[in-house]
C-alpha positions as CSV (number, residue, x, y, z in Angstrom):
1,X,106.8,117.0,79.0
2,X,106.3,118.6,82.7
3,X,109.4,119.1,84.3
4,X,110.3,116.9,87.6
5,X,107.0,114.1,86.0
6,X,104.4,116.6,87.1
7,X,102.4,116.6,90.2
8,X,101.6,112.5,90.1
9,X,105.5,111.7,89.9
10,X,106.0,113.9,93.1
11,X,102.8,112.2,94.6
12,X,101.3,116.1,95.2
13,X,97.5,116.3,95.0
14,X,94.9,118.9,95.7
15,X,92.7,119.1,98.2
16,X,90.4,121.5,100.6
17,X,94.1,122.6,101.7
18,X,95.6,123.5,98.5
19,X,98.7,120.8,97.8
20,X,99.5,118.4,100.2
21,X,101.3,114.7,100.3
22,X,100.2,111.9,102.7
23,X,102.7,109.7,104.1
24,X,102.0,105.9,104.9
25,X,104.3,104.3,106.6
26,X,104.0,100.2,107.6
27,X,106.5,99.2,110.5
28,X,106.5,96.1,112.3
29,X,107.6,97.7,115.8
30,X,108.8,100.9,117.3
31,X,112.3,101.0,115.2
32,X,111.7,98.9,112.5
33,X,110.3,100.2,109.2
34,X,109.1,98.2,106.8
35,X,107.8,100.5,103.7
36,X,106.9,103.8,102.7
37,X,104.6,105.1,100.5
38,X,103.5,108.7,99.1
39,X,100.5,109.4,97.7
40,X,98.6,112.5,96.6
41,X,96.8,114.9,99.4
42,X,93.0,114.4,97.8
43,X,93.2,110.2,97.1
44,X,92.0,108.0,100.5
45,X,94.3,105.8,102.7
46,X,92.7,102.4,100.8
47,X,95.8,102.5,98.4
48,X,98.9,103.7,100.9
49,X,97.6,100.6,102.4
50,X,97.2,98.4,99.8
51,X,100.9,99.1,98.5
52,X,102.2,99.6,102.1
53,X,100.8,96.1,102.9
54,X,102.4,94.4,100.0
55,X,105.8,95.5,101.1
56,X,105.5,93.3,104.3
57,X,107.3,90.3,104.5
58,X,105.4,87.1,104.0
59,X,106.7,85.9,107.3
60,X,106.1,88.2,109.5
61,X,105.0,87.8,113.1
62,X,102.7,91.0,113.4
63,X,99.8,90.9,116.0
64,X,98.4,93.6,115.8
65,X,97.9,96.2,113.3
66,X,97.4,100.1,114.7
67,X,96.2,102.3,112.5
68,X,94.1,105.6,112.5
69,X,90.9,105.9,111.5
70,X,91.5,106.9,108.1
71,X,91.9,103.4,107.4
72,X,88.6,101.8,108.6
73,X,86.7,100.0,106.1
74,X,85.8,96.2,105.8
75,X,88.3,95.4,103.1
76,X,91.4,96.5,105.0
77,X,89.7,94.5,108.2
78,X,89.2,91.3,106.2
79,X,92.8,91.2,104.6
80,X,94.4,91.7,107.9
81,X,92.2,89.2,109.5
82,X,93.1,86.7,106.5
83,X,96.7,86.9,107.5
84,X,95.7,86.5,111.0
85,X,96.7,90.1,112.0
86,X,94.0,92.3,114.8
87,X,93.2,95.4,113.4
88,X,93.3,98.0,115.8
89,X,91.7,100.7,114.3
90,X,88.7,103.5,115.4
91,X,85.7,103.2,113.2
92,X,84.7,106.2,111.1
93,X,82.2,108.2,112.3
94,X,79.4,107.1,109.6
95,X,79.8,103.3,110.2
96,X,76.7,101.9,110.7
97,X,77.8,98.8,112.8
98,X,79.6,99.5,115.9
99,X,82.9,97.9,115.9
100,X,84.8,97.6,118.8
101,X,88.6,97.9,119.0
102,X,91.5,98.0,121.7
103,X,91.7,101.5,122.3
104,X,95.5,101.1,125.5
105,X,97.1,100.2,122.4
């Protein structure tokens, strides 16, 4: 057995950059955090969100939702939407639709 759970128990993963860990962090204002989550360096934002997300009170009374563009893609934007939330979010550069989004906030 690897000591410490190896490199997925300490959410390290290996990219371009050699190790690295990515943060996601869901808050519903300035001072209030709501969840964190670490994941490996080489995996995409979709999960950090997906398990971010999940920690969020059902009852929340969150507008908008401001995220960097590491987290554009339509399923993200549809399960915000669902729950009535406006994604505020740049599109990725290979998008094929242009998406508009509320870039003062």
């Amino acid at each position: 057995m690897k000591k410490n759970g190896g490199q997925a128990a300490q959410a390290l993963g290996r990219s371009r950059g050699g190790f690295s860990t990515k943060i996601h962090a869901g808050c519903i204002n300035e001072t209030i955090g709501v969840a964190l989550v670490l994941t490996g360096g080489e995996r995409s934002d979709m999960p950090g969100f997906d398990a971010v997300f999940a920690q969020f009170p059902s009852d929340n009374a969150l507008e908008d939702a401001v995220m960097d563009k590491g987290y554009d893609s339509n399923h993200i934007r549809a399960k915000l939407q669902d729950k009535g939330i406006h994604p505020v979010l740049p599109p990725k550069s290979n998008r094929q639709e242009a998406i508009e989004y509320d870039k003062d906030k």
